[in-house]
N, C-alpha and C positions, 0 to 999 in steps of 0.2 A: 732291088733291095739288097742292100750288105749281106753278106754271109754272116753266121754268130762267130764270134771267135772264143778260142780257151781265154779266161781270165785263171792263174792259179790261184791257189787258196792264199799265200805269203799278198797279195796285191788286193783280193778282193776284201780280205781281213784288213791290212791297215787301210784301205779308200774309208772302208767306214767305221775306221778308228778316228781317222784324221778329221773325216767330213763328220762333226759332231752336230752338227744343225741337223733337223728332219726337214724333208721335201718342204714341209709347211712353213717351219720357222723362217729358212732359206729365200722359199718364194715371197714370204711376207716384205723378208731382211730388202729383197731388191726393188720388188713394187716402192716399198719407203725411199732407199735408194733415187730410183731413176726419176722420182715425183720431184717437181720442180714448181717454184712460187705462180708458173705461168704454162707449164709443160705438164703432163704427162706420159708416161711411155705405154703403148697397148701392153699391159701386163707376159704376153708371150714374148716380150721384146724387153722388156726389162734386165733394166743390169748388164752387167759385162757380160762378153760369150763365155766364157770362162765358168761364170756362176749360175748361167742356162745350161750350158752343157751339164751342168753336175748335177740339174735337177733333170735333165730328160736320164742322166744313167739313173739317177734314186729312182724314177719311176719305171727302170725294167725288169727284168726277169736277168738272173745271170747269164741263164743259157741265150739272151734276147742280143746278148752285149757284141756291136760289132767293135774293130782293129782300131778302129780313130776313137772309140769309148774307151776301150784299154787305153792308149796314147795318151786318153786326154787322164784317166784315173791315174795313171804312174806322174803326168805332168803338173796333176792337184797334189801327190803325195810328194813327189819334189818340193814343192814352194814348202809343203807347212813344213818340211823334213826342215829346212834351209832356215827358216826363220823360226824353228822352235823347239828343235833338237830332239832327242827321244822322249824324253818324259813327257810333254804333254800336259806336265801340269797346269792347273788354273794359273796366270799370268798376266798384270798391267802390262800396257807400255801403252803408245800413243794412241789417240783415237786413232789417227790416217793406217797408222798399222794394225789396227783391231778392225778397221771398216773393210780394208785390201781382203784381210785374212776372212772376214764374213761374208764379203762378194764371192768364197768359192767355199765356202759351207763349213769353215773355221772357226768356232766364236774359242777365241785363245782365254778367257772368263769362264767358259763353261767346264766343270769338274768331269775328268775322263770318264 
């Protein structure tokens, strides 16, 4: 088992600024996602690693959090940083870019 690591307050505050979806909406968002006209994906397998990983951190304890969960929470708060600047506000633009941004817990429509 991983050691926990320090997350600071400055990373643990924006992970769940950025990640505006809850566990639930998220895990919904990728089940829909990875369903296919002939396919399904076992629900623990759904969606990008990316958008799994961000629900196993939403389901830990801080102090639970190991070095590759911090990694991976600076590496979710890069993308949204990158395609959506500081504010955060509610924002269109394309589906393909509103689905990308929902596969890691982003709904870029939802009011901060």
């Amino acid at each position: 088992m991983a050691a926990s690591a320090h997350v600071d307050d400055g990373l643990w505050n924006e992970f769940h600024t950025v990640v505006n979806m809850t566990s639930r909406e998220l895990r919904e968002w990728l089940n829909v996602q990875a369903a296919g006209e002939r396919t399904e994906e076992v629900p623990d397998r759904a969606g990008p690693p990316t958008g799994r990983r961000v629900l196993e951190i939403l389901g830990k304890r801080r102090t639970d959090l190991t070095e590759d969960d911090v990694r991976a929470m600076e590496h979710v708060c890069e993308i949204v940083r990158s395609q959506r600047g500081p504010s955060l506000e509610p924002k269109a633009g394309g589906a393909d870019w509103r689905h990308g941004l929902m596969n890691i817990g982003h709904d870029p429509l939802k009011p901060a």
